[in-house]
C-alpha beads as a LAMMPS data file, in Angstrom:
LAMMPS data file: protein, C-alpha beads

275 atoms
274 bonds

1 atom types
1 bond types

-500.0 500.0 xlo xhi
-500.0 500.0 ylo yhi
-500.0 500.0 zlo zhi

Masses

1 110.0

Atoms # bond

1 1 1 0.000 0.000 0.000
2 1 1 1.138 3.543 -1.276
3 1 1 0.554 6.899 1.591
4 1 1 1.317 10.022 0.094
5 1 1 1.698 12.952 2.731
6 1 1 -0.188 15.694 1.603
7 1 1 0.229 19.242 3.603
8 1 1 -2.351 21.386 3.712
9 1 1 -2.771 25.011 5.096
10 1 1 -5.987 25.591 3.435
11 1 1 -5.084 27.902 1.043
12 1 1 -6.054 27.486 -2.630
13 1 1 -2.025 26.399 -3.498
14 1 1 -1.952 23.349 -1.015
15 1 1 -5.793 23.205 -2.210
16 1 1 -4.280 22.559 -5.674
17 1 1 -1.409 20.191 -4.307
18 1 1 -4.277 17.807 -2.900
19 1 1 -6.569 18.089 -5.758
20 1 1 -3.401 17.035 -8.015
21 1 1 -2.355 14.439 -5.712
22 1 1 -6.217 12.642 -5.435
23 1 1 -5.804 12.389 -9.336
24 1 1 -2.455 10.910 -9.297
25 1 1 -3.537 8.187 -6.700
26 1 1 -6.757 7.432 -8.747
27 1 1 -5.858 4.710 -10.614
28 1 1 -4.314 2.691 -7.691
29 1 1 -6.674 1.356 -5.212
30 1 1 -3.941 0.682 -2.744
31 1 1 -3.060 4.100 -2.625
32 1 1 -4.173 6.518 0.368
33 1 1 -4.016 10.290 0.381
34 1 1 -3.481 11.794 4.020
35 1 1 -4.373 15.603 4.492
36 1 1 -1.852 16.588 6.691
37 1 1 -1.909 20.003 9.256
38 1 1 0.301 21.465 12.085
39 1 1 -0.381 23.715 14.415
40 1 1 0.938 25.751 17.199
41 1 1 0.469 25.376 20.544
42 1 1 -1.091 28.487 22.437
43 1 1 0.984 30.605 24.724
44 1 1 -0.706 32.936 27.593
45 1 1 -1.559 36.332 26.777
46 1 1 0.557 38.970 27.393
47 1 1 -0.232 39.518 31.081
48 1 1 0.043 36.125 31.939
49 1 1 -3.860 35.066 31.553
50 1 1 -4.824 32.501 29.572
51 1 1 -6.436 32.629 25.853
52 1 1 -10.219 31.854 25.377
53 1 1 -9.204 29.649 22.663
54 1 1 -7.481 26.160 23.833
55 1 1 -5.765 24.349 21.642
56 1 1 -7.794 21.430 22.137
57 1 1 -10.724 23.892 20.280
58 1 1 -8.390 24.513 17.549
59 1 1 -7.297 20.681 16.621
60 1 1 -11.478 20.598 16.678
61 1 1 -11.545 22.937 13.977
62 1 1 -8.880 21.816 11.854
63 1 1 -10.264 18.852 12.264
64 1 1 -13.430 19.606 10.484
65 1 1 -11.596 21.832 8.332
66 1 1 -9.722 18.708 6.800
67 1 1 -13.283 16.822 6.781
68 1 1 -14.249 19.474 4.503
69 1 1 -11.859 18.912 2.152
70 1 1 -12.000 15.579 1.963
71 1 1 -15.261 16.139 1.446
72 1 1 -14.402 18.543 -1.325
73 1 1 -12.139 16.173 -2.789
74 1 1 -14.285 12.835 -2.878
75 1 1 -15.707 15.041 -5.108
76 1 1 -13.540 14.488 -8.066
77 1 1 -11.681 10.968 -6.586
78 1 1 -12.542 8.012 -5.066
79 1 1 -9.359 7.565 -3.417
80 1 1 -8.758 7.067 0.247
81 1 1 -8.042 9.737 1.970
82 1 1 -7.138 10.085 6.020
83 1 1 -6.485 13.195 7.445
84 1 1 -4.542 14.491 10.974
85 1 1 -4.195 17.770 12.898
86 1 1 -0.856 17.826 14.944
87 1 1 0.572 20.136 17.461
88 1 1 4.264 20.672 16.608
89 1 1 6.351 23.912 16.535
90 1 1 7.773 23.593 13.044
91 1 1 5.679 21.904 9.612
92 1 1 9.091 20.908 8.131
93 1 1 10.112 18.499 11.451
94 1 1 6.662 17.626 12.477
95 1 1 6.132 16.318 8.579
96 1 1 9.444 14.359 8.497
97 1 1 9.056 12.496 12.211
98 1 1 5.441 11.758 10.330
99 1 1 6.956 10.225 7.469
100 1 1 9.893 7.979 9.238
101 1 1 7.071 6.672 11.176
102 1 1 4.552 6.221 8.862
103 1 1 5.837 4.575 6.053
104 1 1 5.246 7.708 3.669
105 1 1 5.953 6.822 -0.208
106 1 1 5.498 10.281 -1.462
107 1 1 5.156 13.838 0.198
108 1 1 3.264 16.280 -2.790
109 1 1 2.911 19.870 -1.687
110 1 1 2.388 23.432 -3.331
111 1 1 4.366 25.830 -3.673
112 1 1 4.088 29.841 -3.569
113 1 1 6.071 32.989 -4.255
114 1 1 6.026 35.092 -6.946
115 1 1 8.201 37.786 -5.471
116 1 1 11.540 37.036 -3.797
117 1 1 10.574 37.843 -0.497
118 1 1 7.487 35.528 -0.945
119 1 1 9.946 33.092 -1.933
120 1 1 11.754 33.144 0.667
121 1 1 9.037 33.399 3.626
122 1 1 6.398 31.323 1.861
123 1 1 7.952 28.933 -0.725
124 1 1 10.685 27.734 1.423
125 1 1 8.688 24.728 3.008
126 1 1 8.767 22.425 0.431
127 1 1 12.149 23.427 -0.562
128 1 1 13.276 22.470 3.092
129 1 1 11.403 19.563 3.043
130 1 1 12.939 18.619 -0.349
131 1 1 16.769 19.373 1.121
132 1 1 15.248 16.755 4.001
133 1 1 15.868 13.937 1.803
134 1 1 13.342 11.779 4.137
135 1 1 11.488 10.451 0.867
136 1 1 10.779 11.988 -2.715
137 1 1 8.499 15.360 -2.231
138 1 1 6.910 16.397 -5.325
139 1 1 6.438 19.899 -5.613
140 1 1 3.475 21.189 -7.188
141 1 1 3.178 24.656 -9.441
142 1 1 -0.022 26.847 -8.283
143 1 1 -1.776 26.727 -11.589
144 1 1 -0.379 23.253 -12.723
145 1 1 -3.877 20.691 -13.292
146 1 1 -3.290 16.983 -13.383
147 1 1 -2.144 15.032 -16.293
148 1 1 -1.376 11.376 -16.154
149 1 1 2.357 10.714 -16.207
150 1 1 3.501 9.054 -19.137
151 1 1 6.731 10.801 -19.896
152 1 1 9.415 12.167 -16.833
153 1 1 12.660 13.760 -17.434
154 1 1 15.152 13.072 -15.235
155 1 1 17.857 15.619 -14.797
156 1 1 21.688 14.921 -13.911
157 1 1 24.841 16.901 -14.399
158 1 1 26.862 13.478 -14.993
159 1 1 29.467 14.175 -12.422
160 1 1 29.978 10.843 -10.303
161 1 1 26.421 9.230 -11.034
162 1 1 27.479 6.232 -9.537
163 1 1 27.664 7.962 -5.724
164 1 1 25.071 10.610 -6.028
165 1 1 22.448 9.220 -7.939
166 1 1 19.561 7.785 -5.272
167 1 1 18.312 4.835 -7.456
168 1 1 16.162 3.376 -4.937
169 1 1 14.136 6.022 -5.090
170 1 1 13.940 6.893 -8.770
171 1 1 13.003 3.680 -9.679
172 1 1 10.158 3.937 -6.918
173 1 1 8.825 7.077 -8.977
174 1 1 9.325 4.899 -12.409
175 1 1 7.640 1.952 -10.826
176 1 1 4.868 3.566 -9.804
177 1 1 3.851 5.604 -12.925
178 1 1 5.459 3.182 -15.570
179 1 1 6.321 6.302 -17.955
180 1 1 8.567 7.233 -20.364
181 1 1 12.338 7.777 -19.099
182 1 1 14.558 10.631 -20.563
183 1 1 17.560 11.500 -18.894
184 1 1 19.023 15.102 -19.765
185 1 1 21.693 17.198 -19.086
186 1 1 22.026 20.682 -19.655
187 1 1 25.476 22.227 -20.183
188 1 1 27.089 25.093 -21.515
189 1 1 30.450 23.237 -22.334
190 1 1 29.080 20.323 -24.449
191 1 1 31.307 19.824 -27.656
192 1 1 29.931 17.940 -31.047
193 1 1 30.686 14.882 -29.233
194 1 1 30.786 13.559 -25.758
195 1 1 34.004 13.662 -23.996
196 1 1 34.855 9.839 -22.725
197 1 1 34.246 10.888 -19.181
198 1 1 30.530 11.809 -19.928
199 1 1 30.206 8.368 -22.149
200 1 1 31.143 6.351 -18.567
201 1 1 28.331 8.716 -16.771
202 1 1 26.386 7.771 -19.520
203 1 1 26.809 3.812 -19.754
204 1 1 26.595 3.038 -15.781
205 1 1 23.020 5.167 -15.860
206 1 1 21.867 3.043 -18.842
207 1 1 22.704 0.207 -17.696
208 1 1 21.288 0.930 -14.157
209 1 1 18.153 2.155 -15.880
210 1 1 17.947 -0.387 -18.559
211 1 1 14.754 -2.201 -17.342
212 1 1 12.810 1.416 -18.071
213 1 1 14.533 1.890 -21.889
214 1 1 15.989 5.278 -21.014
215 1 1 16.663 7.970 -23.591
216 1 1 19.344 10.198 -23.424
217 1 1 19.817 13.952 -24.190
218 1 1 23.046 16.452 -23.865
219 1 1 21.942 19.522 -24.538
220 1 1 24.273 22.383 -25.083
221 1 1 22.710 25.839 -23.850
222 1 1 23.742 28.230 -21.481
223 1 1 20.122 28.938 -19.688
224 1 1 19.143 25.962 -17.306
225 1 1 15.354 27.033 -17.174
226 1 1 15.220 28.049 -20.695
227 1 1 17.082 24.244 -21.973
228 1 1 14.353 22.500 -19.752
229 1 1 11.244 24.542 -20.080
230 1 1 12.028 23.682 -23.982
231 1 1 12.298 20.552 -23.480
232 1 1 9.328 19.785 -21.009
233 1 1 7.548 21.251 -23.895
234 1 1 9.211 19.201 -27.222
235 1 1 8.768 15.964 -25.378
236 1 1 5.006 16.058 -23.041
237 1 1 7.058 16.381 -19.824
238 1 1 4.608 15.504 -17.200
239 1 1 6.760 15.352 -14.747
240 1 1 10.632 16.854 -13.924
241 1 1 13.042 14.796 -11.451
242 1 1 15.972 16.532 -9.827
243 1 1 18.384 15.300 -7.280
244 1 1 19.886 18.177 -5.184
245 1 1 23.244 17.952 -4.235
246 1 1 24.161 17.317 -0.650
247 1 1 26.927 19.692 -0.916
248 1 1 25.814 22.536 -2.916
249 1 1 21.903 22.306 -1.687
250 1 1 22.231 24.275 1.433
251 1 1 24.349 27.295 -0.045
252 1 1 22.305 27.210 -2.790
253 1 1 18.547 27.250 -1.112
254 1 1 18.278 31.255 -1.401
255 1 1 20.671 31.594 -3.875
256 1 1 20.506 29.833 -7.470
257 1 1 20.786 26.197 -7.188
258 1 1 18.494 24.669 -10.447
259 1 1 15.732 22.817 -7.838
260 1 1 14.962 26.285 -6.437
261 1 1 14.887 27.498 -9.767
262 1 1 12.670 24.871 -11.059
263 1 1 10.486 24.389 -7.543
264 1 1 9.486 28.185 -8.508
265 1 1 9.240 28.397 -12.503
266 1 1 8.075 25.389 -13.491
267 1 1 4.526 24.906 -14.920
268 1 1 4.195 21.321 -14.416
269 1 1 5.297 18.910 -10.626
270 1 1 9.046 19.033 -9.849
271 1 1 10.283 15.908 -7.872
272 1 1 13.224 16.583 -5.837
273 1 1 14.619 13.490 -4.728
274 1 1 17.739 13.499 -2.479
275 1 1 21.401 12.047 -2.858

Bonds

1 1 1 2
2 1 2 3
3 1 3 4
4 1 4 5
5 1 5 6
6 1 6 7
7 1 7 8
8 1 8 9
9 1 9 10
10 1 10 11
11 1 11 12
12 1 12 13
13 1 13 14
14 1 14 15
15 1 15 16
16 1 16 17
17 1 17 18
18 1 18 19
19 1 19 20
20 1 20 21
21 1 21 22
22 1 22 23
23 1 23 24
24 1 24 25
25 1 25 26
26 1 26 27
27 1 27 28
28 1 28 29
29 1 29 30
30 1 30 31
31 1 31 32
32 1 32 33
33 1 33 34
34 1 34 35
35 1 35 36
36 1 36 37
37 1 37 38
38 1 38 39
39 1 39 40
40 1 40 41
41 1 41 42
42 1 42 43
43 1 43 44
44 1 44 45
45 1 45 46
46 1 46 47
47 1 47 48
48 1 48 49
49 1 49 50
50 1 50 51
51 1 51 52
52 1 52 53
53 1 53 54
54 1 54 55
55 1 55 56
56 1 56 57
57 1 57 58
58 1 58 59
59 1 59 60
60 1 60 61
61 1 61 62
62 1 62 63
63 1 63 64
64 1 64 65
65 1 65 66
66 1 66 67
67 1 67 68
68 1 68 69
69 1 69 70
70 1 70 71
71 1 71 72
72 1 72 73
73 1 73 74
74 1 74 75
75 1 75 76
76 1 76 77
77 1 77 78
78 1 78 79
79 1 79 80
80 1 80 81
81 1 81 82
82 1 82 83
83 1 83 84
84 1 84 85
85 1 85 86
86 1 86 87
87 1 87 88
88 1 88 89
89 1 89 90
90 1 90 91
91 1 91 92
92 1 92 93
93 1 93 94
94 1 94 95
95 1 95 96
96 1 96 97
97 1 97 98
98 1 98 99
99 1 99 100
100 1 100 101
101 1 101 102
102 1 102 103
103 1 103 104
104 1 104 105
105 1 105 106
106 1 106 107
107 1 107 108
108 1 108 109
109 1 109 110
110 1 110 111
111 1 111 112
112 1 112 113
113 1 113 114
114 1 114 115
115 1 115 116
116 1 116 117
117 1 117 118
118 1 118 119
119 1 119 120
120 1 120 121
121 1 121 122
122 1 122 123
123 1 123 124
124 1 124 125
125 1 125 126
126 1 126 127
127 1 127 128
128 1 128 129
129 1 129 130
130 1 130 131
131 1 131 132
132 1 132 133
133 1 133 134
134 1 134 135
135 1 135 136
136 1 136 137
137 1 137 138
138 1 138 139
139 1 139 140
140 1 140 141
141 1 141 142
142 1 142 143
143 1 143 144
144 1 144 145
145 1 145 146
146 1 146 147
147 1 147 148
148 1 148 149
149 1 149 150
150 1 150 151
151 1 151 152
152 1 152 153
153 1 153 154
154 1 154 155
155 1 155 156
156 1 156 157
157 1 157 158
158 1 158 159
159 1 159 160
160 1 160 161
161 1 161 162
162 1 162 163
163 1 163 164
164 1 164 165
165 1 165 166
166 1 166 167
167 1 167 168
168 1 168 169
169 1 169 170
170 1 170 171
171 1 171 172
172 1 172 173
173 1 173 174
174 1 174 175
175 1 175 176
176 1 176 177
177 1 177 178
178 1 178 179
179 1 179 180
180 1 180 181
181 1 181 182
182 1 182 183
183 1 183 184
184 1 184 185
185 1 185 186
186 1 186 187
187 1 187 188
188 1 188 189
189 1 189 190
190 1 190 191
191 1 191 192
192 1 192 193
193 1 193 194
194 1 194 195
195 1 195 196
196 1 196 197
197 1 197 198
198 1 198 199
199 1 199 200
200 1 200 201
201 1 201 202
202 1 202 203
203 1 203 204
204 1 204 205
205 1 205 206
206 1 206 207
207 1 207 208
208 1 208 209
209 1 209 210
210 1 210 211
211 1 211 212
212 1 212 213
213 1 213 214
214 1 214 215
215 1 215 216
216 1 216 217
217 1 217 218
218 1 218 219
219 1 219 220
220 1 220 221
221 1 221 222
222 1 222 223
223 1 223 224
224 1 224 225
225 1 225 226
226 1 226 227
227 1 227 228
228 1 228 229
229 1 229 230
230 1 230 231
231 1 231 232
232 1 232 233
233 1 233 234
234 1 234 235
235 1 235 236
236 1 236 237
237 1 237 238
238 1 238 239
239 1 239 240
240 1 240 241
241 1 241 242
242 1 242 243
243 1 243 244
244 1 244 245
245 1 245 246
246 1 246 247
247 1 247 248
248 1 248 249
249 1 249 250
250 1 250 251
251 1 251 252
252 1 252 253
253 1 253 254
254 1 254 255
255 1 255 256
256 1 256 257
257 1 257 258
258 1 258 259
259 1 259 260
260 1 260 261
261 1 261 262
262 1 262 263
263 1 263 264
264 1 264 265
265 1 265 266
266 1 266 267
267 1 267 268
268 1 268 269
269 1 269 270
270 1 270 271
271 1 271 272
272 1 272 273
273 1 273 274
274 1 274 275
């Protein structure tokens, strides 16, 4: 049995994540969607009195807030769906003790921020639950509607696949959507043929992958959003995978590194699986 961990504030972007998640699990009867909330516990006012509002009244009404939207969502899915209020003081730990104890396949949340301070304030909770590495979070683009995947693109820079590529989990994705596999890399210094060092790269991935009849694509271009959004396009793209890099990931988050870049411009799911 499959449990994706869906996140939910209530607003119409994690709205979106669960409607897109119902419609992923629909075909799969042994799949079950669980709405997933967090809350804070109450502190005394500021004289020292307590609140009229306990928290046990507030885990009611999240409580029925979830029931609504399962409600909402039966609407369009059969699936199963479960759903849980917990008290915890930050989403991004409370949702990763939840998955190592759970047995969570998939996390799928939305993702906000149009302006770089939005980014940074609002957006950054899937990308810190995507430099978690606890289990493959898809990442799901506010306007981005369902389509069934048939074709993924898997990104890699080629550089040690062998050590940094998490298998196990990539072939989870590829087992449980049975799509297309094409494997790309986007560099600015590709030459008219592949140096010998990206022909090794490129044999141990093919042969790793071989059960799932991978294609392969060096593309030489020096914008990473521009080579990809192309591409996503030319070949149905329904889905991107992108492994960020242990070492780079951190320095990176506010800064440039390509899963930000494609968590936040993207118009179709990003799966950021870790090394």
């Amino acid at each position: 049995m499959k449990k994706f961990l869906v996140p939910t504030d209530f607003s119409e972007t994690s709205k979106n994540a669960a409607r897109y998640a119902v419609e992923l699990a629909q075909d799969d009867p042994e799949t079950t969607i669980i709405l997933y909330n967090t809350y804070y516990k109450l502190a005394p006012g500021s004289d020292g009195s307590l609140l009229t509002e306990s928290d046990e009244d507030r885990k009611t009404v999240l409580n029925q807030a979830l029931r609504n939207l399962e409600i909402e969502l039966h609407e369009i899915s059969t699936v199963r769906i479960e759903y849980i209020a917990e008290e915890g003081n930050s989403l991004v730990d409370s949702i990763e003790k939840y998955v190592r104890y759970n047995g969570i396949n998939f996390v799928i949340m939305g993702i906000t921020g149009a302006t770089k301070l939005e980014q940074i304030f609002i957006g950054s909770n899937a990308l810190n639950m995507a430099r978690q590495g606890i289990c493959p979070v898809i990442i799901v683009p506010p306007n981005a509607r369902f389509k069934k995947i048939q074709n993924v693109m898997l990104l890699s820079d080629f550089k040690n696949v062998k050590s940094t590529t998490p298998v196990a989990q990539i072939k989870q994705i590829l087992d449980s959507f049975k799509p297309n596999l094409h494997i790309v890399n986007v560099d600015s210094e590709h030459y008219v043929q592949l140096t010998e060092d990206y022909k090794k790269e490129r044999d141990w991935m093919e042969k790793t992958f071989q059960d799932y009849k991978p294609e392969f694509y060096f593309i030489r271009m020096y914008d990473f959003l521009d080579a990809t959004s192309n591409f996503t396009v030319d070949h149905n793209i329904d889905l991107i995978v992108t492994v960020p890099r242990k070492h780079s990931f951190l320095k990176g988050l506010y800064k440039t590194s390509h899963t930000k870049k494609l968590a936040y411009h993207s118009h179709i799911p990003v799966a950021a699986i870790h090394e």
